[in-house]
C-alpha positions in Angstrom: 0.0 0.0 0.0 1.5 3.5 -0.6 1.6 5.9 1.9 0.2 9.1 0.7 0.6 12.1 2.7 0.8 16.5 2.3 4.3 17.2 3.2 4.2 20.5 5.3 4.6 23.7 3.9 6.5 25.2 7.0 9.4 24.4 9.3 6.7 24.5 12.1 4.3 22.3 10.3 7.3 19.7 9.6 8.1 19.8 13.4 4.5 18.8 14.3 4.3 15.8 11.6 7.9 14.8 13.2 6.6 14.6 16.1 3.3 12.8 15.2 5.9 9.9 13.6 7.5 9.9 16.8 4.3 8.5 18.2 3.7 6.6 15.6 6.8 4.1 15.2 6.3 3.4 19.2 6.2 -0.6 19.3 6.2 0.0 15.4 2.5 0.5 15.6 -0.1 2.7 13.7 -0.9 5.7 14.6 -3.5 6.5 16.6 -6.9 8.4 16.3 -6.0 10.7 19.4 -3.1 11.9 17.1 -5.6 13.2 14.2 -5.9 16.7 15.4 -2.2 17.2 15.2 -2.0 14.9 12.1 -4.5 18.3 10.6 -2.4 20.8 12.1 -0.1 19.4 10.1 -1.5 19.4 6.8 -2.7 15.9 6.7 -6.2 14.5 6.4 -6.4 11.4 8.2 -10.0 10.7 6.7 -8.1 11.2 3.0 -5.2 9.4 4.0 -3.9 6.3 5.1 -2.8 5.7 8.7 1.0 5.6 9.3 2.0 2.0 9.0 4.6 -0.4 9.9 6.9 2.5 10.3 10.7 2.6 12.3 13.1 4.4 13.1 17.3 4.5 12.2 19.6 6.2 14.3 23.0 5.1 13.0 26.0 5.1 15.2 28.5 7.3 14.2 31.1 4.3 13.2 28.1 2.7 11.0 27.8 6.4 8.9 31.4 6.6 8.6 31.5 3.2 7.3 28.0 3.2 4.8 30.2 6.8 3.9 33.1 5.3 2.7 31.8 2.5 1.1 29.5 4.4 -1.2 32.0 7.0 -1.5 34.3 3.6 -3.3 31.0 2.5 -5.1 31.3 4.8 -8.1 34.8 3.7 -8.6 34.5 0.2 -8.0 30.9 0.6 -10.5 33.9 0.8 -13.3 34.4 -2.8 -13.0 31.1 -4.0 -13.3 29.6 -5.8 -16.8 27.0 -7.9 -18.0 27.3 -11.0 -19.7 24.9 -11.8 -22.5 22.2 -13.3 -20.2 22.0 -9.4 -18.6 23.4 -11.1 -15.4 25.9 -8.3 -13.3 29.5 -9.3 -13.3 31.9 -7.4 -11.0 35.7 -7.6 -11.7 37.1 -8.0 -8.8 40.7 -7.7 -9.3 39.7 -4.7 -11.6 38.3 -3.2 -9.2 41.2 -3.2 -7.1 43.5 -2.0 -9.9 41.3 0.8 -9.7 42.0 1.7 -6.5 39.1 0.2 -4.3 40.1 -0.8 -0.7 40.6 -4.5 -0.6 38.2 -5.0 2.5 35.2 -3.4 0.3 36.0 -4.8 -2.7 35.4 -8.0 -0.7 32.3 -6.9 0.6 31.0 -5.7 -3.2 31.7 -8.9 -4.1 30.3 -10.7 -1.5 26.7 -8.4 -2.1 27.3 -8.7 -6.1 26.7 -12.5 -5.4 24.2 -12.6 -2.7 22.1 -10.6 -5.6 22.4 -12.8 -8.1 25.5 -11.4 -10.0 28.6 -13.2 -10.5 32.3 -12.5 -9.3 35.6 -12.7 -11.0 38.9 -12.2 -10.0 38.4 -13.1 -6.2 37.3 -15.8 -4.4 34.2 -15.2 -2.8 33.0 -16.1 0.6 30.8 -18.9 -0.5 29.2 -19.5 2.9 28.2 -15.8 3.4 26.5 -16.0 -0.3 24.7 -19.2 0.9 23.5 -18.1 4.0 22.0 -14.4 2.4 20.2 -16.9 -0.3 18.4 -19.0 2.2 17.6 -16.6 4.4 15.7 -14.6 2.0 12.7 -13.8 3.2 9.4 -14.4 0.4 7.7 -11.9 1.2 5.1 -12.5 -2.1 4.3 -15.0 -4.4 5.3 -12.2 -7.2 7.4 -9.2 -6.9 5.2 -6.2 -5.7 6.0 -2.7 -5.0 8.7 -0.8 -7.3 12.6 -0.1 -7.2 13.4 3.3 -7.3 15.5 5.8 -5.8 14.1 9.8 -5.5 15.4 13.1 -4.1 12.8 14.5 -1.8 13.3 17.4 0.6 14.8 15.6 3.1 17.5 14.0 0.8 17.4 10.5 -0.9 14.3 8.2 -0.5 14.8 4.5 -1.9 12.1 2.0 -2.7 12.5 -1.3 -2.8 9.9 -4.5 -4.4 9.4 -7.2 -1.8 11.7 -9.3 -3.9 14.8 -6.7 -3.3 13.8 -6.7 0.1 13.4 -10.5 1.2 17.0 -10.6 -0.7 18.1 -7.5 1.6 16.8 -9.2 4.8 18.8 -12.5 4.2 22.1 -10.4 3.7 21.1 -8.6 6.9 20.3 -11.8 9.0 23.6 -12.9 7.3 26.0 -10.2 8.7 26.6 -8.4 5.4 28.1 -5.2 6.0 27.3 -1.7 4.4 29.2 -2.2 1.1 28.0 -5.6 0.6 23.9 -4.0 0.9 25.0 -1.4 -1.4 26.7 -3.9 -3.8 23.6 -6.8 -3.8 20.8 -3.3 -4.9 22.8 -2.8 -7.6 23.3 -6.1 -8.4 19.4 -6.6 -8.0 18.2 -3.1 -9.6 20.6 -1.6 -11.3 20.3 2.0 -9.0 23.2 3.2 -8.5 24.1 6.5 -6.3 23.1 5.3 -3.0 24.5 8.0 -0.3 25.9 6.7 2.9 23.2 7.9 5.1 20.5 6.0 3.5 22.5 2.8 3.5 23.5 3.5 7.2 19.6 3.5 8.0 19.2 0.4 6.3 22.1 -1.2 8.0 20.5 -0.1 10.9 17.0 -0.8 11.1 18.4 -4.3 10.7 16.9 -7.4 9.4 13.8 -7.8 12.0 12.7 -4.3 11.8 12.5 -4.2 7.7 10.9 -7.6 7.9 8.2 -6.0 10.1 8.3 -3.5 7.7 7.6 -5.3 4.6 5.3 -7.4 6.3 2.4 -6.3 3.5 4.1 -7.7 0.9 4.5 -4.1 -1.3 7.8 -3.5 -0.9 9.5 -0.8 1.2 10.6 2.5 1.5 13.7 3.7 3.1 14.7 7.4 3.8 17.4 8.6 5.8 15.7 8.0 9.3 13.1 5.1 8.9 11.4 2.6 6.6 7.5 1.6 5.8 5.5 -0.3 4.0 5.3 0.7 0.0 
């Protein structure tokens, strides 16, 4: 289900709807009807408009932005060493990659997200058990992809949106330990978007495995902005 919703036309207005969100991601549970006088104060119509939903919150650490930072400050460069092979299937050069410059520790984590996405890998072994153990975990979240992948600019910076397909594959890298690089490695590998800034991943690292499966738990898809995810 999308979430549609007036964004406030003022800093005060913003403040109020923050603050309404606050409330609402609580136990990760709707929002409430007590909350519709503010959610009007704020520009929103909660007869119009659906109820905030399976919506949580990121706060990343300071380490986990530094590294989401870095690794999608290497992505461009390591992007130079990606391909596809006649069957449209990614392949990531690894050893290219590192010719290019790309710390060794990402480019293993690239790899290991190229994989865990369906890609392929060469020049570098990959971490075969890592790959494995994203797969199976993958969550199925529908019998059929629903939702869309897409990434936006909205006021508040990027906004990324991701089918339930994308996302059962995110959540088994999650569950699997897959670090920053390797989540921004596996949605390219899966969508081809590219561009993904460090805060957004670092949100995504974040919110972790169970809280986007709680998330996603519709079956639409997600979205993912700098500070919390929901249902598509």
């Amino acid at each position: 289900m999308n979430m549609t919703f007036t964004r406030p036309s003022s800093m005060k207005a913003a403040l109020i709807l923050l603050m309404v969100s606050a409330i609402a991601v609580v136990g990760i549970q709707p929002a409430s009807a007590a909350a519709a006088p503010v959610l009007q104060a704020a520009g929103v119509n909660p007869v119009s408009n659906p109820p905030l939903k399976r919506y949580a919150v990121a706060n990343p650490s300071a380490a986990v932005l530094a590294a989401a930072t870095t690794a999608a400050a290497q992505w461009p460069i390591a992007q130079k060493a990606l391909s596809t092979d006649p069957n449209g299937r990614v392949v990531f050069d690894a050893a290219g990659a590192l010719a290019l410059g790309v710390q060794k520790s990402l480019v293993d984590e690239f790899a290991t997200g190229i994989e865990a996405g369906g890609g392929r890998v060469i020049g570098a072994a990959v971490d075969a058990g890592k790959v494995a153990t994203a797969r199976s975990a993958a969550v199925a979240l529908a019998s059929n992809c629903q939702g869309i992948n897409e990434l936006s600019y909205q006021w508040f910076g990027q906004q990324l949106k991701l089918d339930s397909c994308v996302t059962g594959r995110i959540i088994g890298a999650l569950s699997a330990g897959a670090g920053t690089a390797a989540l921004i490695a596996l949605i390219t590998s899966e969508t081809g978007i590219g561009g993904l800034a460090g805060g957004i991943v670092a949100a995504l690292f974040t919110i972790g495995a169970g809280v986007l499966g709680s998330c996603a738990a519709d079956g639409t898809g997600v979205i993912i902005d700098p500070a919390w995810c929901a249902a598509q």
